[in-house]
C-alpha positions as CSV (number, residue, x, y, z in Angstrom):
1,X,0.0,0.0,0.0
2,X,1.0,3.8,-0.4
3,X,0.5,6.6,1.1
4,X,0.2,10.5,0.0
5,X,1.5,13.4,0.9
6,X,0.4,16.6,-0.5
7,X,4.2,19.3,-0.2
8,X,3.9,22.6,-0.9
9,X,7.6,24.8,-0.9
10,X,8.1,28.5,-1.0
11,X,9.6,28.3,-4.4
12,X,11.8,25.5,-7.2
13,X,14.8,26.4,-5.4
14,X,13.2,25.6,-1.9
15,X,11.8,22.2,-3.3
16,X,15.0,21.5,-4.7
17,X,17.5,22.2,-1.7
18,X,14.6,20.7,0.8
19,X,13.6,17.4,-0.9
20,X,16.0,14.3,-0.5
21,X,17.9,14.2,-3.7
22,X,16.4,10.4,-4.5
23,X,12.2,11.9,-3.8
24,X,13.4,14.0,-6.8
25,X,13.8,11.2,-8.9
26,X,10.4,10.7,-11.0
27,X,9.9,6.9,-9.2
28,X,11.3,4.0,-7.9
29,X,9.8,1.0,-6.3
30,X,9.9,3.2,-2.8
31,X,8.1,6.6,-4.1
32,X,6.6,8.5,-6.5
33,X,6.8,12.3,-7.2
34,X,4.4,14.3,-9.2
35,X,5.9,17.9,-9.3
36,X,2.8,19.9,-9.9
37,X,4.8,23.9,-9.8
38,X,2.7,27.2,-9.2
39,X,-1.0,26.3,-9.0
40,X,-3.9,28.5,-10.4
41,X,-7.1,29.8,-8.4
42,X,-10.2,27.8,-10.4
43,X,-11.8,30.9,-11.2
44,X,-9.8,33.9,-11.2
45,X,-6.6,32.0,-12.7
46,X,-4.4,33.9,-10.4
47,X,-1.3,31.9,-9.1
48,X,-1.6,30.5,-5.7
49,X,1.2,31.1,-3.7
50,X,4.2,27.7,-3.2
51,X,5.5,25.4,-5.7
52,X,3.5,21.9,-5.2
53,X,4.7,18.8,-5.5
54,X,2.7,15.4,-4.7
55,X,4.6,13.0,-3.0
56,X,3.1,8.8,-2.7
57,X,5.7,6.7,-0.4
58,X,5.4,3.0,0.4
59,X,3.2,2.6,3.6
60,X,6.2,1.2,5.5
61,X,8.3,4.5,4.5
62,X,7.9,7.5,7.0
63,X,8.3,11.1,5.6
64,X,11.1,12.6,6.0
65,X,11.7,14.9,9.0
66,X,12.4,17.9,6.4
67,X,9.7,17.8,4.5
68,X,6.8,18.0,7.7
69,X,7.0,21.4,7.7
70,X,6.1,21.2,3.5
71,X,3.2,18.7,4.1
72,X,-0.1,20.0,3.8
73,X,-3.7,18.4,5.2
74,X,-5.1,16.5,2.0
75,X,-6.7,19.1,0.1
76,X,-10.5,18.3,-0.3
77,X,-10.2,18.8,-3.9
78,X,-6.7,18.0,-5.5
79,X,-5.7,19.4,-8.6
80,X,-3.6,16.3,-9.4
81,X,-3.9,12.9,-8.2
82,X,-2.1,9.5,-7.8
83,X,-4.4,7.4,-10.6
C-alpha cells in the first residue's frame, strides 16, 4: 500500500534544496513524485502562492523529517492525483 502526501515549498529552489535528492527522482519502487509547480485559483486563474509537488511513499516509508513542515492536510479537492 501507499500513502500521500500533499508538499507545498516556498519556491523550485526551496523544493530543490529541501527534498532528499532520491524523492526527486520521478519513481522507484519506494516513491513517486508528481511535481505539480505554481497552482492557479479555479476561477480567477491567479497563481496561488508555493511550488506543489505530490509525494506517494510506500506505507512502511515514514516522511522525511524535512519535509513535515512542507506537508499540507489532504486538500478536499486536489488538482492532481495519484491514478
Amino acid at each position: 500500500m501507499w500513502k500521500d502526501y500533499y508538499l507545498k515549498f516556498n519556491s523550485y529552489e526551496d523544493y530543490y534544496e529541501t527534498m532528499p535528492p532520491d524523492l526527486q527522482l520521478e519513481a522507484s519502487h519506494t516513491h513517486a513524485t508528481d511535481i505539480l509547480g505554481t497552482l492557479y485559483h479555479q476561477e480567477t486563474f491567479e497563481p496561488l502562492q508555493g511550488f506543489h509537488v505530490n509525494l506517494r511513499l510506500r506505507e512502511d516509508i515514514p516522511l522525511p523529517p524535512g519535509l513535515e513542515s512542507v506537508s499540507l492536510a489532504k486538500p478536499a479537492f486536489p488538482k492532481r492525483v495519484f491514478a
